[in-house]
N, C-alpha and C positions, 0 to 999 in steps of 0.2 A: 478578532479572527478566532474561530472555533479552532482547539487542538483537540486532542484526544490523550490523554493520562494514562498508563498501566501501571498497576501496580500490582505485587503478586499478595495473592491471601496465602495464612499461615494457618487452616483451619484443621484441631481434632479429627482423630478420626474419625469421631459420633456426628461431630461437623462436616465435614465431608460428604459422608453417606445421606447427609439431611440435604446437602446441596446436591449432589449426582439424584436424589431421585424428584429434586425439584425441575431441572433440566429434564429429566426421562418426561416427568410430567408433561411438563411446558411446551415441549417438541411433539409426544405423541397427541396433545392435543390439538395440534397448530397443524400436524398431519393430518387429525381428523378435517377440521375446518378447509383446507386446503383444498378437500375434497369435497367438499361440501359446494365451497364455492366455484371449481371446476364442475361440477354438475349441474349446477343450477346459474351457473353464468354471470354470479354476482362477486367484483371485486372491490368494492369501494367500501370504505371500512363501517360507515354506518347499515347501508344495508345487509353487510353479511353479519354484523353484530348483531341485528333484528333474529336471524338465522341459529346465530349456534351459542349464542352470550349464555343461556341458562344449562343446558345441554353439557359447556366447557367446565362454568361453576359446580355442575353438579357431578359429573362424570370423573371428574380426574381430581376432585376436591379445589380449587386453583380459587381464590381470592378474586375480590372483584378488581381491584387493579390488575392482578396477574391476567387475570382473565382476556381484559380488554387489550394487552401487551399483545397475548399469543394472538390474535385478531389482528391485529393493526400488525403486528408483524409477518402475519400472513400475507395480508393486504402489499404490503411492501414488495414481498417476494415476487409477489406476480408482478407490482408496475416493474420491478426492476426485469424482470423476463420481457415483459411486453419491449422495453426499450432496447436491451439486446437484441431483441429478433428487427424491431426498426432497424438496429445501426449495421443488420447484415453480419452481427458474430455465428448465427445458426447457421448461414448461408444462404442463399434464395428460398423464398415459400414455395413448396410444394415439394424441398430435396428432401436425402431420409435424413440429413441430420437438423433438419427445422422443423420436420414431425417429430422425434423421439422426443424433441426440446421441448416443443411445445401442443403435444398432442396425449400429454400423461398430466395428471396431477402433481403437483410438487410434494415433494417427499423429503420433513425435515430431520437431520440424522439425530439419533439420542443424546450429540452431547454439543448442537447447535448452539450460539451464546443467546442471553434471553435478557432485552432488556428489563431494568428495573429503576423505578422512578422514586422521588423522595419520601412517597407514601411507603414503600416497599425497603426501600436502606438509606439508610443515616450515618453518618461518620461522625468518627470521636478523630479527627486528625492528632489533635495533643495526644490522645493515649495510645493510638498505632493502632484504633478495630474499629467495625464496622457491628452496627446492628442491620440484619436482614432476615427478611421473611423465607421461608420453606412449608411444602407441603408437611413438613412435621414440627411446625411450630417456628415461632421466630427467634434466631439465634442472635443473643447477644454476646458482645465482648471478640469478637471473632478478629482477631490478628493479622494484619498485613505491613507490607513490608516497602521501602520507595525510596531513593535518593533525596538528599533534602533538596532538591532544584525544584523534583515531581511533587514533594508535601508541600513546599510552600508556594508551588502553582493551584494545589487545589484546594490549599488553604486559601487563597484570594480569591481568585476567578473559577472552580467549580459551579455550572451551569449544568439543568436539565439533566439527563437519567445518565445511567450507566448500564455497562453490559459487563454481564456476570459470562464468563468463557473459560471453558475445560480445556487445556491444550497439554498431551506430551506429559501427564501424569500431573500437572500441576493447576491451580486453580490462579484467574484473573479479575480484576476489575476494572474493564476500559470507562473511564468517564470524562465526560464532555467538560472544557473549560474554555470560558471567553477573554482568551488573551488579548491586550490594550494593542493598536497597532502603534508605532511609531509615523509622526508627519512622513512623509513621499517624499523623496529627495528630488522636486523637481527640474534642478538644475547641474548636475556633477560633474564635472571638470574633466575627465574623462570616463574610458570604458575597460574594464580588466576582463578580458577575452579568455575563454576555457574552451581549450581542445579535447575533447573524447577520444578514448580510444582503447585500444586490448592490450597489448604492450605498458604503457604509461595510461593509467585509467584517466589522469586528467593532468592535463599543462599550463597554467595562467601563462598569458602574456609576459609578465612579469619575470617568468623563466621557470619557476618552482613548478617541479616536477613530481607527481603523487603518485603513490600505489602501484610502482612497477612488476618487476620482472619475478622478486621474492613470493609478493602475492601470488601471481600467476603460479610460480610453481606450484605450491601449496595446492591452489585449482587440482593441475594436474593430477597431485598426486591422489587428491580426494576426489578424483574422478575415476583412476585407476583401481582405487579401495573399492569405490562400489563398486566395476566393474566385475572387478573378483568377487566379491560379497555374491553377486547377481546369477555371476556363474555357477558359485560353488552352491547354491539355495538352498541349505539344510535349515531346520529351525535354529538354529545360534545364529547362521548366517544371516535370514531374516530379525532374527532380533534387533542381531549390532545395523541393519539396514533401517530399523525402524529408527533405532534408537537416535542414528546419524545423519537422519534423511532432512532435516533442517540446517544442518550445522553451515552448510556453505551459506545459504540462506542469510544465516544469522552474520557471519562475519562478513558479507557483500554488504548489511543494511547497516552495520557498527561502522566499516572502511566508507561508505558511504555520508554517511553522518559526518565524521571526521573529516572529509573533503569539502563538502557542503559547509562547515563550519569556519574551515579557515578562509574557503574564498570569503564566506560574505565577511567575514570578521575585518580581512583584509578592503573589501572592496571600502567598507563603512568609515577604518579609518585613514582611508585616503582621499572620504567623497568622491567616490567612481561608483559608476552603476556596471551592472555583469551582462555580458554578451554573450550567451549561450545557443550551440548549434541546435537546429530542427530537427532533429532526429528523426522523425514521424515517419515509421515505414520503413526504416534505415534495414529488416531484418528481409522484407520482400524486396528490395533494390539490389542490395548487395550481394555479389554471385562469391561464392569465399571454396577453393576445396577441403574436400570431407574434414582434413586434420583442426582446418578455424572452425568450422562452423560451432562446436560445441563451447570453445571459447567465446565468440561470439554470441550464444543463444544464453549462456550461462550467465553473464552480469548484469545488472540488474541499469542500463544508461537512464531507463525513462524513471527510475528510484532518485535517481542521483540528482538528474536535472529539478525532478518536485520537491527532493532537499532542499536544495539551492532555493527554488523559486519561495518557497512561503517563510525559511529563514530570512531572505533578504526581505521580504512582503513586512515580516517580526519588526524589523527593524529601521524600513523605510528608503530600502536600496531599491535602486530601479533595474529592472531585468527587461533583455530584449533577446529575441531569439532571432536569427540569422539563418539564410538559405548557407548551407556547406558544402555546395557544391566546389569542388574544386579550389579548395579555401587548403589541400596539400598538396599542389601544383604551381598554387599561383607564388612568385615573388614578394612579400613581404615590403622589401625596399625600390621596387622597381615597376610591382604589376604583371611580372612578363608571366606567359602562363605555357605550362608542355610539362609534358606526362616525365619528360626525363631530367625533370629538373629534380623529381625525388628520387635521389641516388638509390637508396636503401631505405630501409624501417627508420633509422635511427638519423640520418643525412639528408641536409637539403643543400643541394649546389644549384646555384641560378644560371643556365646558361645562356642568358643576356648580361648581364651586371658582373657575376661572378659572384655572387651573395653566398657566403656558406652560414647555416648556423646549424639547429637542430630542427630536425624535421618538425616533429610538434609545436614546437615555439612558435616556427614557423607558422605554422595554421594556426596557433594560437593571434598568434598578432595579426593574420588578415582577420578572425575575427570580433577582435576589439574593433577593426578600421572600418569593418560590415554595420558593427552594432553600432560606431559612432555617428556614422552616416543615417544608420534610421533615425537615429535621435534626431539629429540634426534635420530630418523630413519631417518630423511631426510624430513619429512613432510614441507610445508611454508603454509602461511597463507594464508587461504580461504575464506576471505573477500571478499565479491560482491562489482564492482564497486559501486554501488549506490545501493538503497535499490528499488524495483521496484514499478515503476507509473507509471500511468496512463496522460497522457498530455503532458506537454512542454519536460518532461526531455527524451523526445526518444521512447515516446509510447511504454514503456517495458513490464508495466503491461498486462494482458490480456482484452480484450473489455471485456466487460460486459454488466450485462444489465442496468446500470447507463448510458451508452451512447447508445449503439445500442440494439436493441431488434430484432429476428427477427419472421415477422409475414407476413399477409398477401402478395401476391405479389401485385406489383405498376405498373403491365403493363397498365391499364388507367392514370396512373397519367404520364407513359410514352409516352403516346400517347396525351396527353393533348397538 
C-alpha cells in the first residue's frame, strides 16, 4: 500500500532562497501552461507538452524533468477539476459558482508544492540530506530531519517522486513509500465496535473511552482566541491569527492518529475486525442549534474513520462500516428501540429491559452486533487503499485551494 512520508528540510538560508525561487519558477510556469491549455482546449499531458515543453525550458530556465513535472502537474489539476464538477462540489452546470470554478484558467499559487523525481533528488538517508535540483543550481548536502519510524520507512520502501512543499515558514518533503500489507484477517472471532461522537470522540465496545470533555474544552477555548483575535483585527492580531490558524488542525490529526492506533493495535491483538459508523453526510442530516454546530463542523470524523481504515488495511484487520441510524436509541441487550431510552448525553436506561449502562458504549456495542452481522452476510472489509492526499502518494486528494486557486484568466501572461 502507498503511504506518504514528511519529513522537514533543515536548509541555509542561500538554500532556501534557491528553493523558494525554484517554486516561484515551477508555479509561474505551470500558470502560464494552464493557460495555454485553457485556450486551446488541450488537457492531456502529451498534447499539451507538444504546446509549451520548449517555451517552459526556455522561459523560466526549468530543466527537462522539471519541465515535464510542471506539465503533467498542470494536467492533473484540471482532471482533478473536471472530476469535482462531475461529482457536483461546484454545484449544478450553468450556477455562478460552477462558472467561477470552471470558466477561468487555473491559477497556481507561488509557493504550490512541485513534485520532484529521482532524476531531480536523491537522499543520503544514513547522513540526514538530500541532493536536489534548483533553478540556481543543484544543492547538495541539504539537511532534513524525521523520526526513526519515517527514516527507516524510507530507507526500505521509498518509491517514485516526492513533493517539495513550503508551508507556515518551513520547508517539506512528502515522499511516496510502498509499504508491505499484512495477510487479511479473513476470519476474526469477533468485531470491536467504535462509536463517534463530540462529547467522547470515540467509544470501543469494549468500554474505553477516548478524547473527552478536556479536549473539548481546549476547542472552546481556541475557538474563543480567535474570535477575539478576529474581532480585535490590528496587524499583531492578524499575525498571532496567522500564526495559530492550523494549530487546532494539528492537534485534531495528532488525537486522531492516537485513536486510530490504539483501536487497531487492540482490534489485532484480540483477532477482531473494527465496525465503524457511516458517517456520509452526517453534517447535512444532522439539525444541531447554533451553540453545536461549530463543535460539530470542527472535528475532523471523516480523518479519523481513514485512520482507522488503512492502519487496520497496514496490518490486516478487517473493517466494515455500518448504517448508524438509531444505533443511540436502540437497547444493546434487548433490541427495544425509543427515543427515551437515552436519558442524557452521558446515560442510557432501557425502558423495556431496564438496561443502564453508558450511553456511547451503548451505541458502541449495537455497533460491533451491526458489523458482525454484515460479516456474517458476506460483507469484507472496506478499508481504502490509503487514506487520501494530496502530493506524492497519487494526487488522490482533491486540489484545493492550498494549491491551485482559480481566478483571473493569464492570456497576457500567455502571450508574454
Amino acid at each position: 500500500m502507498k503511504l506518504v512520508v514528511r519529513v522537514k528540510l533543515l536548509p541555509a538560508p542561500v538554500e532556501a532562497e534557491a528553493l523558494e525561487a525554484t517554486l516561484h519558477a515551477c508555479n509561474e510556469a505551470a500558470t502560464w501552461v494552464s493557460g495555454v491549455a485553457f485556450e486551446c482546449g488541450v488537457y492531456r499531458n502529451l498534447g499539451l507538452r507538444k504546446l509549451t515543453y520548449e517555451q517552459v525550458k526556455g522561459q523560466w530556465g526549468l530543466g527537462a524533468q522539471a519541465a515535464q513535472h510542471v506539465i503533467k502537474k498542470t494536467c492533473d489539476a484540471y482532471a482533478s477539476l473536471r472530476a469535482n464538477a462531475r461529482a457536483g462540489r461546484y454545484g449544478r452546470p450553468g450556477s455562478g459558482r460552477y462558472r467561477r470554478a470552471t470558466g477561468k484558467p487555473l491559477v497556481f499559487r507561488a509557493a504550490s508544492g512541485q513534485p520532484f523525481d529521482d532524476r531531480m533528488l536523491s537522499w543520503r538517508i544514513e547522513q540526514g540530506t538530500v541532493s536536489i535540483w534548483t533553478v540556481r543550481g543543484r544543492l547538495k548536502g541539504v539537511a532534513f530531519t524525521g523520526s526513526p519510524d519515517q527514516l527507516a520507512t524510507l530507507a526500505l520502501h521509498r518509491r517514485g517522486e516526492s513533493d517539495l512543499v513550503y508551508r507556515d515558514g518551513a520547508w517539506f518533503l512528502n515522499s511516496t513509500c510502498e509499504v508491505p500489507e499484512a495477510e487479511p484477517n479473513e476470519d476474526p472471532v469477533d468485531f470491536l465496535g467504535v462509536d463517534l461522537g463530540i462529547v467522547n470522540i470515540a467509544t470501543t465496545s469494549d468500554g474505553k473511552v477516548m478524547a473527552g470533555r478536556q479536549l473539548n474544552r481546549l476547542r472552546v477555548r481556541e475557538r474563543g482566541l480567535r474570535r477575539k483575535l478576529q474581532a480585535k483585527n490590528t496587524p499583531s492580531a492578524r499575525r498571532r491569527l496567522k500564526k495559530r490558524r492550523r494549530k487546532e488542525a494539528r492537534r485534531a490529526k495528532d488525537v486522531n492518529h492516537k485513536i486510530a492506533k490504539h483501536v487497531v493495535a487492540e482490534a489485532e491483538r484480540t483477532g477482531r475486525g473494527i465496525a465503524l459508523e457511516d458517517l456520509t453526510g452526517i453534517r447535512e442530516r444532522v439539525r444541531l442549534r447554533k451553540p453545536q454546530r461549530a463543535a460539530l463542523h470542527s472535528w475532523a470524523f471523516a480523518q479519523l474513520g481513514e485512520f482507522i481504515a488503512y492502519k487496520a488495511r497496514r496490518v490486516g484487520v478487517p473493517v466494515v462500516y455500518v448504517d448508524p441510524a438509531y444505533t443511540s436509541r436502540t437497547c444493546a441487550e434487548c433490541g427495544y428501540v425509543d427515543k427515551a431510552n437515552r436519558v442524557s448525553q452521558a446515560r442510557f436506561a432501557c425502558r423495556s429491559c431496564g438496561f443502564v449502562d453508558h450511553a456511547d458504549r451503548n451505541g458502541s456495542r449495537n455497533v460491533r452486533a451491526r458489523g458482525l452481522e454484515l460479516w456474517r452476510r458476506g460483507a469484507r472489509s472496506a478499508a481504502p487503499a490509503v487514506p487520501r492526499q494530496r502530493g506524492a502518494a497519487g494526487r488522490e486528494r482533491d486540489i484545493t485551494a492550498t494549491d491551485v486557486v482559480s481566478c483571473k484568466p493569464v492570456a497576457s501572461v500567455a502571450g508574454s
